[in-house]
C-alpha positions as CSV (number, residue, x, y, z in Angstrom):
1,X,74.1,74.2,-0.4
2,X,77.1,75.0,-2.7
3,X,78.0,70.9,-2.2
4,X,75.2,69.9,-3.4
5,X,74.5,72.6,-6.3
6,X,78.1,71.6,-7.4
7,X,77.4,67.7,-7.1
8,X,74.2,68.0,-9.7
9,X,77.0,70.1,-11.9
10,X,79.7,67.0,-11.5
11,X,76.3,64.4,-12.3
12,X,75.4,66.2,-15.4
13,X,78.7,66.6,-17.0
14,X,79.6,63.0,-16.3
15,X,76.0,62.8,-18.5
16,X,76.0,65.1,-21.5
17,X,79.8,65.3,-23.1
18,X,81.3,68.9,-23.7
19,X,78.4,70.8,-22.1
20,X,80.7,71.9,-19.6
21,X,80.4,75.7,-20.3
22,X,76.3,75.2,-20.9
23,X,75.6,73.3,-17.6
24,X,77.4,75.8,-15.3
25,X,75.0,78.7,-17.2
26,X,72.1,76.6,-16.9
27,X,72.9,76.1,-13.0
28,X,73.8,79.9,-12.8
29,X,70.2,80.5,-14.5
30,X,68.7,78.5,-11.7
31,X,70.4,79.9,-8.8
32,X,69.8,83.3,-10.1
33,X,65.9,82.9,-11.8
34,X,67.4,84.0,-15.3
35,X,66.7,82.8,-18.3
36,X,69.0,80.8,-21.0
37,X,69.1,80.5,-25.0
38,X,70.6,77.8,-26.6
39,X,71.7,78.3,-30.0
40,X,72.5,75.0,-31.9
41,X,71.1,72.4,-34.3
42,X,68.7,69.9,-32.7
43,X,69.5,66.6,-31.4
44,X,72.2,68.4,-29.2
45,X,70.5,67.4,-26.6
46,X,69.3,71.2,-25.1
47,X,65.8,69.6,-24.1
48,X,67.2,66.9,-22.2
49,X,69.5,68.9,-19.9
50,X,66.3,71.6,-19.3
51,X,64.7,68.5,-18.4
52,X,67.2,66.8,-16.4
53,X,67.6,70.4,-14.6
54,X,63.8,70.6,-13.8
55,X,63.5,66.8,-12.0
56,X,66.2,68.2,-9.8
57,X,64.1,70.8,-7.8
58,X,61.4,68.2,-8.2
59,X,59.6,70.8,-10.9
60,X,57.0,71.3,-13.5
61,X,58.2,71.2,-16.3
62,X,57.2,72.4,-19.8
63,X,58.5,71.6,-23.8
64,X,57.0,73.5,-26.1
65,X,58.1,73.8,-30.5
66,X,57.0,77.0,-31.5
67,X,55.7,77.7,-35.0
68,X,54.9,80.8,-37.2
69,X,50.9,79.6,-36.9
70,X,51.3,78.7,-32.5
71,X,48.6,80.1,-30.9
72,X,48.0,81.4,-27.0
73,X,46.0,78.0,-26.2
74,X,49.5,76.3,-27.2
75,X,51.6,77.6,-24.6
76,X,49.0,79.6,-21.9
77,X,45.7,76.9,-22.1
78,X,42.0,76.8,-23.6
79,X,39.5,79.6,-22.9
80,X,37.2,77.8,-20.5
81,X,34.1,77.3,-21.9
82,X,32.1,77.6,-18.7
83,X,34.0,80.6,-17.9
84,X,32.8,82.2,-21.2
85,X,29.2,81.2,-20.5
86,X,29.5,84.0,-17.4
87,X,31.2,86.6,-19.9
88,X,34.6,85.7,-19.0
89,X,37.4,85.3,-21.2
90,X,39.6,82.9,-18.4
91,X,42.3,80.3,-19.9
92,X,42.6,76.4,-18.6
93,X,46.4,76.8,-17.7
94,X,47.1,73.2,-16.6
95,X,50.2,71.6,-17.8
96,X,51.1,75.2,-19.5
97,X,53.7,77.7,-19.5
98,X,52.0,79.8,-16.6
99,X,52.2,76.7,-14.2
100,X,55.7,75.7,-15.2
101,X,58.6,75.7,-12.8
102,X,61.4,75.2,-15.7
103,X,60.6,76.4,-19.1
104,X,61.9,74.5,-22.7
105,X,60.8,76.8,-25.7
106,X,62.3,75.2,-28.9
107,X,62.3,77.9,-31.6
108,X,61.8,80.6,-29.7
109,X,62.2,82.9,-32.2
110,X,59.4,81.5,-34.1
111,X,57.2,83.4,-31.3
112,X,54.7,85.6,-33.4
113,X,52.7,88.5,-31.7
114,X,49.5,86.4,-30.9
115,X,51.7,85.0,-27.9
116,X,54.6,87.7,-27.8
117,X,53.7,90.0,-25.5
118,X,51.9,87.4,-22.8
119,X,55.5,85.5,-23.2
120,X,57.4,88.8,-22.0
121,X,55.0,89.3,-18.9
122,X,55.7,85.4,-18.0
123,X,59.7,86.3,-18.6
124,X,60.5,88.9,-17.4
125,X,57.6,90.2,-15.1
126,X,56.8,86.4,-14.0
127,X,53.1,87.0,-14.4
128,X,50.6,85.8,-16.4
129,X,47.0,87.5,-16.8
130,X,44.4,85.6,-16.9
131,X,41.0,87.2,-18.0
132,X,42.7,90.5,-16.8
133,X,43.8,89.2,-13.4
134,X,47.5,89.2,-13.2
135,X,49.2,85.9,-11.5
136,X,52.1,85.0,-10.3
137,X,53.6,82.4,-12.0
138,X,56.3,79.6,-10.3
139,X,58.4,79.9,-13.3
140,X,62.5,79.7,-12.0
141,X,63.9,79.4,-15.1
142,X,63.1,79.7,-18.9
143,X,65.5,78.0,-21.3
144,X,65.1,79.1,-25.0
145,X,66.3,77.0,-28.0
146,X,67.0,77.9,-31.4
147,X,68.8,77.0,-34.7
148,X,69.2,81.0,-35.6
149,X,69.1,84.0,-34.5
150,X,65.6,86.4,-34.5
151,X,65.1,87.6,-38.2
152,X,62.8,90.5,-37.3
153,X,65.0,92.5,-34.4
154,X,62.9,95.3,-34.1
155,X,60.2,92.8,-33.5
156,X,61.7,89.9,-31.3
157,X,64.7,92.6,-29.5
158,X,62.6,92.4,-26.0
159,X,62.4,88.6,-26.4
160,X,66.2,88.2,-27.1
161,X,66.8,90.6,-24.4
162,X,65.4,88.8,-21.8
163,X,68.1,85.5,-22.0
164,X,70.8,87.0,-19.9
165,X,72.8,83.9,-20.2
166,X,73.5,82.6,-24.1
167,X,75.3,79.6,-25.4
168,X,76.4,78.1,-28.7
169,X,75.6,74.5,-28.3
170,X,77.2,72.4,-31.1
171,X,77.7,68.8,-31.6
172,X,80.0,66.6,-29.8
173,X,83.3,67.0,-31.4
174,X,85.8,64.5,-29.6
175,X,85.7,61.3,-31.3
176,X,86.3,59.4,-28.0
177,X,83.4,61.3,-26.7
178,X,81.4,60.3,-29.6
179,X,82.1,57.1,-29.5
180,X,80.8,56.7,-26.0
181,X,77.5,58.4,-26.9
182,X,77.2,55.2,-29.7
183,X,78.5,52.8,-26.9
184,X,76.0,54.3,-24.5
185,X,79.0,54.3,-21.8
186,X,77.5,57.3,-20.3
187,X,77.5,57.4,-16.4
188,X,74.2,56.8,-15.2
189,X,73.4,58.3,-11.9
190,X,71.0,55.9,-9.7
191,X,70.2,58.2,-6.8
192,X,70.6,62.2,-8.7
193,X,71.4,65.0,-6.3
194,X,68.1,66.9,-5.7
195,X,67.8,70.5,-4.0
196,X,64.0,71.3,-2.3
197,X,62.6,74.9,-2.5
198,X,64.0,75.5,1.2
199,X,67.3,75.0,0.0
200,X,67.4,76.5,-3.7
201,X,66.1,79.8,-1.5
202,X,68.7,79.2,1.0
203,X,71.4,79.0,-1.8
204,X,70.5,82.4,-3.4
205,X,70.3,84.4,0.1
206,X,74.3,82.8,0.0
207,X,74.3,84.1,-3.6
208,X,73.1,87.7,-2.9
209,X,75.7,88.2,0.3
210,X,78.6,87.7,-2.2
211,X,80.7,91.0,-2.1
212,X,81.0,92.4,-5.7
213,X,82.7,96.1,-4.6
214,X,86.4,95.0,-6.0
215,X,85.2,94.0,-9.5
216,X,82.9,97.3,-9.9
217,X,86.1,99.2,-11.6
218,X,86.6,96.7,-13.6
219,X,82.7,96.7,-15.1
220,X,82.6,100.0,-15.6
221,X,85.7,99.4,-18.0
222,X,84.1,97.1,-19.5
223,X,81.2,99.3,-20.1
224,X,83.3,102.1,-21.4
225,X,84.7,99.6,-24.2
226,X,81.6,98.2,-25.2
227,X,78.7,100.9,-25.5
228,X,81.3,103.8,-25.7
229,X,84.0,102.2,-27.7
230,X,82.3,99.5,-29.7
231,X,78.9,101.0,-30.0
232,X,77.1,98.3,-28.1
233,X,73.6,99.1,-26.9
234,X,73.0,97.3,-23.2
235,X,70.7,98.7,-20.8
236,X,71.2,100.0,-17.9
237,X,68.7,97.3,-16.0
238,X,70.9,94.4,-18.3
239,X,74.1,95.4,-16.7
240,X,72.4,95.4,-12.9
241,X,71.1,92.2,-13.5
242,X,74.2,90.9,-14.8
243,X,75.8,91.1,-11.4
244,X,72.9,88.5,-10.0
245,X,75.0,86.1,-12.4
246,X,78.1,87.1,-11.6
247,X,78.0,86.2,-7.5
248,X,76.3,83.0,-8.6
249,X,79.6,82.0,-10.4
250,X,81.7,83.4,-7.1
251,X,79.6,81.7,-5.4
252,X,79.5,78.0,-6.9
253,X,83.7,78.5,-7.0
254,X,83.6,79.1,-3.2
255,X,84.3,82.9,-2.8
256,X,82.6,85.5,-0.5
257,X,84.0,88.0,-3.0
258,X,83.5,88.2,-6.5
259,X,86.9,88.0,-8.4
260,X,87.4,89.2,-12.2
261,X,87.8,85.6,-13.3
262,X,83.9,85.6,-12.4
263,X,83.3,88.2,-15.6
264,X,84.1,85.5,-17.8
């Protein structure tokens, strides 16, 4: 599994230049079911990769630009209209969010209250209520895009909050890289790595036998230094969750154990 998981990582970087750092989060992300915000200008190609990501594990996927004025049918579907002839208030969710396997929100910080709170339940909670009726939804992973951070905090803290892994995505910066891009000299890949479902769930049983009891100390230092030291507010349930992401990176660079160069 590790082979293969490694083999999409080696495809996509030979695709998208200095994403290095980006695609290994956006992998960990997958392997771990956590979500990702990219901040950067557009045409930095954030959608693509999502994209590219999602037709690996043979997914639905969803793109979504968010605005001040979105509404719920945007993102979650239409009321049904025979549903509402029999009193209930159920929502057309095909080819929406809540039947999504991999998740591209451009401006996701755009998100106003009409769809805030039904976003978190989808997030974090992976459910989605329907007429009341809470479902499970297939989502894996959640990739969030944005040119700024959230203006209202006190607001949009639960939404930023639930991106465990974030990246500054710039533009490319090495002139011989850019002058590939213009050349189109990109590698194309005629027959892409692919994992199934049996196998992504074989990988993260892999993942969640990774021993993590030498770098404990060396968290709890950590944790010292930033909430104690720096005044840095993290949950408690951020910091578990954390270690999901960091036996995913032990994992992808072939260790049983995690090591401290897997804080990074």
């Amino acid at each position: 599994m590790r082979d293969k998981v490694l083999a999409i990582e080696t495809e996509l970087n030979a695709q998208y230049f200095e994403r290095k750092e980006v695609i290994r989060g956006l992998l960990v992300g997958l392997l771990t079911q956590q979500h990702v915000l990219l901040l950067g200008p557009p045409g930095t190609a954030k959608s693509m990769l999502a994209n590219d990501i999602c037709s690996r594990i043979g997914g639905q996927y969803f793109h979504w630009l968010l605005a001040r004025t979105s509404t719920p049918e945007e993102l979650f579907g239409p009321v049904s209209l025979k549903a509402l002839e029999q009193d209930s208030y159920r929502r057309i969710t095909t080819g929406k969010l809540p039947e999504a396997t991999v998740a591209f929100v451009d401006e996701i910080f755009k998100c106003n209250s009409a769809v805030l709170n039904t976003m978190l339940s989808v997030l974090n909670e992976r459910l989605f209520f329907n007429d009341g009726t809470p479902t499970t939804v297939p989502l894996q992973m959640a990739v969030g895009a944005s040119n700024e951070l959230p203006e209202d905090r006190e607001e949009l803290g639960a939404l930023w909050d639930r991106f465990m892994l974030r990246y500054v995505v710039q533009s490319i910066r090495d002139p011989r890289n850019f002058e590939k891009l213009l050349s189109g000299t990109t590698q194309t890949i005629s027959s892409p790595t692919t994992l199934t479902a049996a196998e992504l769930e074989q990988a993260r049983k892999e993942i969640s036998a990774v021993d993590v009891s030498k770098i404990l100390p060396r968290i709890t230092e950590l944790r010292q230094k930033i909430v104690l030291e720096l005044s840095i507010e993290i949950s408690d349930r951020r910091w578990n969750t954390c270690m999901a992401l960091v036996k995913a990176q032990a994992w992808l660079e072939g260790r049983k154990a995690a090591a401290d160069d897997d804080l990074e």
